[in-house]
C-alpha positions as CSV (number, residue, x, y, z in Angstrom):
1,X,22.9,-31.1,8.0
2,X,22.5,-30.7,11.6
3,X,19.2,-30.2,14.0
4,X,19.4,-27.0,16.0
5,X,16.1,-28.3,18.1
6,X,14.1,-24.7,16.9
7,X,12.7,-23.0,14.0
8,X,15.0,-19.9,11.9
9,X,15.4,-17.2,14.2
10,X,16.3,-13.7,13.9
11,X,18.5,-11.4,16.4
12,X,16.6,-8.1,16.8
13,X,17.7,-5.1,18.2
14,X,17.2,-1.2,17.6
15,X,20.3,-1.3,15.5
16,X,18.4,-2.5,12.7
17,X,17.4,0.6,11.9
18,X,19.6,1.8,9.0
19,X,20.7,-1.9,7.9
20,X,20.6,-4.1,5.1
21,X,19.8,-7.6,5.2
22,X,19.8,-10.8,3.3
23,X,16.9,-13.2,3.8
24,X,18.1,-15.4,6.3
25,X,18.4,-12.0,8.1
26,X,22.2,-11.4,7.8
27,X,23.8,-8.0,7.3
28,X,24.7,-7.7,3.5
29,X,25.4,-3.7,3.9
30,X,29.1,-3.9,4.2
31,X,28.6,-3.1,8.4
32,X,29.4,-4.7,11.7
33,X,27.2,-7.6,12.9
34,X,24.3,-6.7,15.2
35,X,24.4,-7.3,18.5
36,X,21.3,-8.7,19.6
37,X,19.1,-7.1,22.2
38,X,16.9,-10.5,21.5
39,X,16.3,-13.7,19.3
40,X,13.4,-14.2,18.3
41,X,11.7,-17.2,16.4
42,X,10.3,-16.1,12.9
43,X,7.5,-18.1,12.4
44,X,5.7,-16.3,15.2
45,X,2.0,-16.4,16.1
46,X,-1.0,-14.8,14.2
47,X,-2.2,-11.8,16.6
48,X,-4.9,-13.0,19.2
49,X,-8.6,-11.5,17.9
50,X,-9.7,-10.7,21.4
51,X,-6.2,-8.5,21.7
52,X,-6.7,-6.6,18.7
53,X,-7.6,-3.1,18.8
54,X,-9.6,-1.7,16.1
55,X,-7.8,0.1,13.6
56,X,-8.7,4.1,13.3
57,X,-5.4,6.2,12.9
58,X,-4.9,7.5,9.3
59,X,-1.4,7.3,7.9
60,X,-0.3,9.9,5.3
61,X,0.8,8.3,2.4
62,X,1.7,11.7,0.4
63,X,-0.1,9.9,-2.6
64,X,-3.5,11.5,-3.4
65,X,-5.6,8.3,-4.9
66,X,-4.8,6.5,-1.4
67,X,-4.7,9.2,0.7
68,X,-8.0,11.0,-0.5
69,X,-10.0,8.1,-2.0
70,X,-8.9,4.5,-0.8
71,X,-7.2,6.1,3.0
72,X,-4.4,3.5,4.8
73,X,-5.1,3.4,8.3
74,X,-2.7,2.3,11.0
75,X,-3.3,-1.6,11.7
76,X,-4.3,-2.1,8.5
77,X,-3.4,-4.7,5.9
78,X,-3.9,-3.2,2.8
79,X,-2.5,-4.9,-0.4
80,X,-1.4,-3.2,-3.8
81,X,-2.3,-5.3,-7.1
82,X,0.1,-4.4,-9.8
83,X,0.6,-5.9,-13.5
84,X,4.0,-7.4,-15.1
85,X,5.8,-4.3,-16.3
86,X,4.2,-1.8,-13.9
87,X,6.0,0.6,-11.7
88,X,4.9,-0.8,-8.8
89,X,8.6,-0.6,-7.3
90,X,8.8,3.0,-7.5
91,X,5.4,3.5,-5.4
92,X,6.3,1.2,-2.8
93,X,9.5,3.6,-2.5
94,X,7.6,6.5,-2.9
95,X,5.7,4.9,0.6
96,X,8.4,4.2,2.7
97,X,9.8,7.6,2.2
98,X,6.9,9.7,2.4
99,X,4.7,7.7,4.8
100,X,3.7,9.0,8.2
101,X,1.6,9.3,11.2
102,X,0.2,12.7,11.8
103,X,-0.3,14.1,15.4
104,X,2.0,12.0,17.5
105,X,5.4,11.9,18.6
106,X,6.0,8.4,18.5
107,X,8.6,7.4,16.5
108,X,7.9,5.6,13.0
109,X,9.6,2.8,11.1
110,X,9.8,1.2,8.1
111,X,10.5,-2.6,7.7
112,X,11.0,-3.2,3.8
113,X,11.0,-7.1,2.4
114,X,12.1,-7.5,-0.8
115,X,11.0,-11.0,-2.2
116,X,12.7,-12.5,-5.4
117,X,13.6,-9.4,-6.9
118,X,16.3,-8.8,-9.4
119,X,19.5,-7.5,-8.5
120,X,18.5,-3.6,-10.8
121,X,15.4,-3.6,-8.3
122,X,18.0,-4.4,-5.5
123,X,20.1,-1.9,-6.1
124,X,17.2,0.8,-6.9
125,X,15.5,0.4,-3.2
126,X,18.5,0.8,-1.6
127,X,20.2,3.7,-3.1
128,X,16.9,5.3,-3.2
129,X,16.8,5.2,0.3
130,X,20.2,6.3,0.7
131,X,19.6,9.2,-1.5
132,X,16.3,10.4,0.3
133,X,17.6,9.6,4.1
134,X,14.6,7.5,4.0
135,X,17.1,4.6,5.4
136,X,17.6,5.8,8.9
137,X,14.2,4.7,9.8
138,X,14.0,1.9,7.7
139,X,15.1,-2.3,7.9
140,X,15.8,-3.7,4.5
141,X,15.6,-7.3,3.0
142,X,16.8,-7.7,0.3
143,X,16.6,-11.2,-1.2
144,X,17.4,-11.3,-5.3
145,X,15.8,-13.9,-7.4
146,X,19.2,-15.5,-7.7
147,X,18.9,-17.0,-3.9
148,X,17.4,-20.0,-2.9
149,X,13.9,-20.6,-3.3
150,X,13.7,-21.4,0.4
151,X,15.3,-18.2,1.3
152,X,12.4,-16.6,-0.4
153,X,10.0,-18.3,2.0
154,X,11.8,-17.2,5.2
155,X,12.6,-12.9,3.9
156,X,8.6,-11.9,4.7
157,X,8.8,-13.6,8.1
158,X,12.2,-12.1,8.6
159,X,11.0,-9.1,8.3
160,X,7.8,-9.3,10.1
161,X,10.0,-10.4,13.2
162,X,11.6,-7.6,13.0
163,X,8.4,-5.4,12.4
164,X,7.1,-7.1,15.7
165,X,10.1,-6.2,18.2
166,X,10.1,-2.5,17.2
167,X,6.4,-2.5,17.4
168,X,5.4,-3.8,19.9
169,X,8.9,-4.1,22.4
170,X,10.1,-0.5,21.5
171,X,6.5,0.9,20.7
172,X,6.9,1.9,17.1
173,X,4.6,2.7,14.2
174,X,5.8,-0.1,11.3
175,X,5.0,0.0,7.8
176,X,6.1,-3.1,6.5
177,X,6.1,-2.7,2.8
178,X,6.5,-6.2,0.9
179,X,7.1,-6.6,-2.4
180,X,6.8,-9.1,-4.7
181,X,4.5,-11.6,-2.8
182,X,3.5,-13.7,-6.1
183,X,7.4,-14.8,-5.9
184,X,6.6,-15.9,-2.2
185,X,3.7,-17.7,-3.8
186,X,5.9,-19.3,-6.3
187,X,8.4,-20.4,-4.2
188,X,5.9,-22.0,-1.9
189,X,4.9,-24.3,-4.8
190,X,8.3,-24.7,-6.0
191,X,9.1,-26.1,-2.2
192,X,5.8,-28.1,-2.3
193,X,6.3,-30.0,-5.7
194,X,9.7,-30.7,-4.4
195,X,8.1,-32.4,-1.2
196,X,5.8,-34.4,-3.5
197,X,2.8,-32.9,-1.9
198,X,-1.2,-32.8,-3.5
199,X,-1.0,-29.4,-5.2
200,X,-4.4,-27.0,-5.4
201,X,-5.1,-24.6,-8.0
202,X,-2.8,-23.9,-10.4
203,X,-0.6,-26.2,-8.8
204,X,0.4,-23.7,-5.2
205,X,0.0,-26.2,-2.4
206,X,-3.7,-26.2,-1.1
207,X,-2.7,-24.3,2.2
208,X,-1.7,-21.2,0.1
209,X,-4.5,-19.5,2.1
210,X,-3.4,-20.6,5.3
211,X,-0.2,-19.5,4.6
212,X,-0.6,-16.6,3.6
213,X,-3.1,-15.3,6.7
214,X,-0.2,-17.1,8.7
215,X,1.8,-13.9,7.7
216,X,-1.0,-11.1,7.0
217,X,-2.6,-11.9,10.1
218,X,0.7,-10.9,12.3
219,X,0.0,-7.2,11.5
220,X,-2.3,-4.7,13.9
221,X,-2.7,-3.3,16.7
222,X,-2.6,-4.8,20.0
223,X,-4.2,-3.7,23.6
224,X,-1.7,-2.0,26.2
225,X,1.0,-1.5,23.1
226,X,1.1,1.9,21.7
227,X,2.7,0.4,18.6
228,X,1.3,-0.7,15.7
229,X,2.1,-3.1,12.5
230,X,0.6,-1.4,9.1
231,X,1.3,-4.1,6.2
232,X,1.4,-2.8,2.6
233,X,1.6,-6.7,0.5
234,X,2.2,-5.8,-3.3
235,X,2.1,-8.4,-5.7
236,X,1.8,-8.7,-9.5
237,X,-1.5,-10.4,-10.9
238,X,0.2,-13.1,-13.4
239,X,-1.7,-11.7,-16.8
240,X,-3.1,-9.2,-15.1
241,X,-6.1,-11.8,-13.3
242,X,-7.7,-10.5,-10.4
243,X,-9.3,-14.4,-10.0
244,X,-5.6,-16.1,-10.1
245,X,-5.1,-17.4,-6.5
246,X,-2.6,-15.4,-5.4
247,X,-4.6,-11.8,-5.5
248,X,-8.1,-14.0,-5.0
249,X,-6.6,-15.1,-1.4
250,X,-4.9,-12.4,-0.1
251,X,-8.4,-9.3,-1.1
252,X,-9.4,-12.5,1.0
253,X,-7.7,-12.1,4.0
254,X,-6.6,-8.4,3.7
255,X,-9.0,-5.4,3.9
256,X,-9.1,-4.0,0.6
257,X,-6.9,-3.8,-2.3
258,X,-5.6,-0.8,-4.4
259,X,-5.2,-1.8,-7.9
260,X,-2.3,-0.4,-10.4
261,X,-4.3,0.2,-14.1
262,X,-2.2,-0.6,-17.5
263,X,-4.5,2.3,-19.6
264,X,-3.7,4.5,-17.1
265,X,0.4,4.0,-17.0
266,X,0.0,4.1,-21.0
267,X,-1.3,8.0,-20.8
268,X,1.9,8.5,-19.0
269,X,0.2,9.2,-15.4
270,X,2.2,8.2,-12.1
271,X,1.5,6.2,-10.1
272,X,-0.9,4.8,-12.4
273,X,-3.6,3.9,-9.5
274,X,-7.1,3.0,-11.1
275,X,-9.3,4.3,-7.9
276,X,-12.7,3.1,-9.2
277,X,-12.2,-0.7,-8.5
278,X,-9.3,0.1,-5.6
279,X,-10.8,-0.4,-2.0
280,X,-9.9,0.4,1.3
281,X,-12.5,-1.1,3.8
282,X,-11.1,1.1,6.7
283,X,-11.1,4.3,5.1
284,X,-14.1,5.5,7.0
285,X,-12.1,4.7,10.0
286,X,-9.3,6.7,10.0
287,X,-10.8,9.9,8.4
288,X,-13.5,12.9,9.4
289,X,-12.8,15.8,11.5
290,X,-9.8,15.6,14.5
291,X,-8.1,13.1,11.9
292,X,-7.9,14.6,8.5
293,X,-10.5,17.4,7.6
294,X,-14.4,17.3,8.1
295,X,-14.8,17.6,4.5
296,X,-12.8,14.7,3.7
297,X,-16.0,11.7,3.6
298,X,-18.4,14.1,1.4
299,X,-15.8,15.0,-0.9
300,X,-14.0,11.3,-1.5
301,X,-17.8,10.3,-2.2
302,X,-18.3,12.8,-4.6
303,X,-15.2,12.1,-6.1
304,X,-15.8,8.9,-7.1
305,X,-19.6,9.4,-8.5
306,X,-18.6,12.4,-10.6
307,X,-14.9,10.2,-12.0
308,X,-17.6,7.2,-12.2
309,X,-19.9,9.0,-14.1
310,X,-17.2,10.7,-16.4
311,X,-16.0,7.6,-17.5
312,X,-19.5,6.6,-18.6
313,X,-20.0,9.8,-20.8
314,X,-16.1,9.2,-22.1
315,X,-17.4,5.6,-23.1
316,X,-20.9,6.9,-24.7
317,X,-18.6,9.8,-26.4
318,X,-16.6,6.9,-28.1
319,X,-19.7,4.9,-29.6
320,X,-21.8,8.2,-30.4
321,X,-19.5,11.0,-30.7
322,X,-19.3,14.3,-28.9
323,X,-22.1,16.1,-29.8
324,X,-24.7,13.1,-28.7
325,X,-23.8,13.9,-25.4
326,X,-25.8,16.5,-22.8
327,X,-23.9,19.3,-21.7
328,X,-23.7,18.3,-18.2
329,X,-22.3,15.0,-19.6
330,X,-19.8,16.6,-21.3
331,X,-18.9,18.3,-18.2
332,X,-18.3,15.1,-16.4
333,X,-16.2,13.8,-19.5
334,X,-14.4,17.2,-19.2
335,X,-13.7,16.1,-15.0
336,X,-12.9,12.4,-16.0
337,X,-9.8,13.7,-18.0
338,X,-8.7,16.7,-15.5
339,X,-9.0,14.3,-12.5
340,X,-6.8,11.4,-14.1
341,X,-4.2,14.6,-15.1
342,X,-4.0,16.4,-11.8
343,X,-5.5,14.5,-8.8
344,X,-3.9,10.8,-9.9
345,X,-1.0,11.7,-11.7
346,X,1.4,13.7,-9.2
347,X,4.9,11.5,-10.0
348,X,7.1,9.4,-7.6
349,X,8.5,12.5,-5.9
350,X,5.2,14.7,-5.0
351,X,4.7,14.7,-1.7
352,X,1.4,15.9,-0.9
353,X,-0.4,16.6,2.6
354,X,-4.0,15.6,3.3
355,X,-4.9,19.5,3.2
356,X,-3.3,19.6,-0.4
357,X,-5.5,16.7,-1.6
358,X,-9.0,17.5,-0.4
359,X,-8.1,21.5,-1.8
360,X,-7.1,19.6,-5.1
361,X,-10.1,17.4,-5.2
362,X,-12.1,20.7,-4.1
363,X,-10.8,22.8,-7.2
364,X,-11.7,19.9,-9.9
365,X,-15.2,19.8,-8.4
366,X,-15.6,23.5,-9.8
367,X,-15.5,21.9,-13.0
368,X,-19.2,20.8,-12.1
369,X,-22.2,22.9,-11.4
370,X,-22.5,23.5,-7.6
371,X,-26.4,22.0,-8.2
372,X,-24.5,18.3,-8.9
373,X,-22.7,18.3,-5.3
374,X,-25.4,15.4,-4.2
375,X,-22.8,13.5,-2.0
376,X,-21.7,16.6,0.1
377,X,-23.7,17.8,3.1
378,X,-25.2,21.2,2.9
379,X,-23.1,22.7,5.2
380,X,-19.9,21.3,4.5
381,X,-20.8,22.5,0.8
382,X,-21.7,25.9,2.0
383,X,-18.4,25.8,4.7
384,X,-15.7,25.2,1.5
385,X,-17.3,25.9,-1.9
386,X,-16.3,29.6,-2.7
387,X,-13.5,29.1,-0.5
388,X,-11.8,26.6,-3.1
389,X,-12.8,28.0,-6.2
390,X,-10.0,28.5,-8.3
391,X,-8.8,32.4,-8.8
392,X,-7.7,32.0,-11.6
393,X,-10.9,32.3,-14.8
394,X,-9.5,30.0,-17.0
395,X,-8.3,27.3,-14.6
């Protein structure tokens, strides 16, 4: 052992672009070493408050239940809570290929930190990303579950360094995409027992929160930089618990969460995203007319009550049968299943524009009497109604 008199730090260039790393940040792709435009110190600084600026640019995802219903904004942190055994792998690839910022020339990157993952998982992301070109804009690190624990610690920061130069040196729009943050968590308590310290719940160190904002809290905007840092955290909920302290802290610190559903993966729907308890507390930001379509705020809202209310008559039709139910409920019930089978479920390789999804969301509405539109304005109703009704008489 020897002191070095600083923290880890990472050489950063442009060349990173296109390159796959370890977690201690060294190129595992089989390439030349980079030659460093800087070095920079990973541990880094939260961003200042007073230098933020607000976040309000929407970033199409190409997936409709984010896009149309829980909308990523650029600057945002927003966190995806998946279950053991769910394919939360394949949306977080389906994201860094299809994600972008509309309306701007400004070039967009994709900083990708895998955390603990299993060499299979490995070796999916990047040949994915090989496959779909998606790697030319992208920064991989890879670290397997086979590396040191400490490693594990360093990859996220690694690749938030990393997120940081192109952002805000070479005025990039960066997704960073992280994946799976509950093995950051576990590592951190595996580093923390080891250093005899006073664990907290469920045995993670006490400053699990403050740890965890240490790294969140280094995405945004910033004033006089036209780049941004868009963070996309996805962890899996041990036993699927939305109260265990790794999802409790990070809905926390982040601003919203979208939640993966089990019932919904078992009807064979992709990506199985339950919108009803997903929540994106910028949407209203980054949407509306000059950023995605003035119909977009009326129709997510009436999206959700109609799916909301669906689900209620699917419930009541399970206790008392079909035929207690109205026929307006039955109508919902009728929505509840067509919106699961056509607005959620699209696959891992549907790329759909913002246009696409409100038409979609537009065409299920028909499957309602135009009496129960409560949540759209009058005009907007009157401006798309018979415009979006499906041609087709039996659709």
């Amino acid at each position: 052992m020897r002191f070095t008199g600083h923290g880890v730090e990472l050489p950063v260039s442009e060349g990173m672009l296109g390159r796959v790393f370890n977690g201690m940040g060294e190129p595992i792709d089989g390439g030349a070493k980079l030659i460093p435009e800087a070095v920079r110190d990973i541990n880094g600084t939260p961003m200042n408050p007073s230098a933020r600026k607000y976040p309000s640019e929407f970033i199409q995802t190409g997936v409709s239940s984010i896009d149309g219903l829980n909308t990523l904004v650029r600057g945002q942190k927003l966190p995806i809570f998946s279950g053991s055994g769910l394919p939360h792998a394949n949306l977080a690839a389906q994201i860094a290929r299809q994600a972008k910022v509309r309306g701007t020339d400004d070039k967009f990157a994709v900083v990708f930190a895998a955390i603990g993952i299993t060499f299979e998982e490995a070796d999916f992301f990047i040949s994915d990303f090989n496959k779909t070109g998606a790697i030319d804009r992208t920064v991989l690190f890879i670290n397997l579950a086979s590396d040191a624990a400490v490693e594990r610690i360093s990859t996220p920061r690694m690749a938030l360094t990393a997120a940081e130069y192109l952002a805000f040196d070479k005025g990039m729009h960066v997704l960073v995409i992280m994946t799976d943050i509950t093995n950051y968590a576990e590592a951190l308590r595996e580093v923390s027992a080891a250093r005899k310290e006073v664990p907290g719940r469920r045995g993670y160190p006490g400053y699990l929160y403050t740890d965890l904002a240490t790294m969140y809290e280094r995405a945004g905007r910033r004033e006089g930089s036209n780049g941004s840092i868009t963070m996309i955290p996805i962890l899996t909920m041990p036993e699927d618990d939305k109260t265990h302290p790794i999802p409790d802290l990070t809905g926390y610190i982040t601003e919203g969460q979208i939640i993966l559903s089990r019932e919904i993966y078992r009807k064979g729907y992709l990506p199985p995203v339950d919108v009803l308890p997903s929540l994106s507390r910028l949407k209203d930001k980054g949407i509306g007319a000059g950023r995605t379509r003035d119909d977009h705020s009326g129709t997510m809202n009436q999206l959700f009550s109609a799916y909301a209310r669906g689900k209620e008559a699917k419930e009541l039709m399970v206790v008392l049968g079909e035929a207690a139910l109205t026929p307006i409920e039955r109508l919902y019930a009728k929505f509840s299943d067509a919106f699961e089978a056509e607005y959620i479920n699209q696959g891992f390789y549907e790329d759909r524009t913002i246009e696409e999804t409100l038409d979609l969301g537009w065409r299920l509405l028909h499957i309602l009497p135009k009496s129960e539109m409560k949540r759209i304005k009058p005009a907007i109703l009157e401006k798309y109604w018979d415009k979006t009704a499906p041609t087709d008489e039996n659709e």
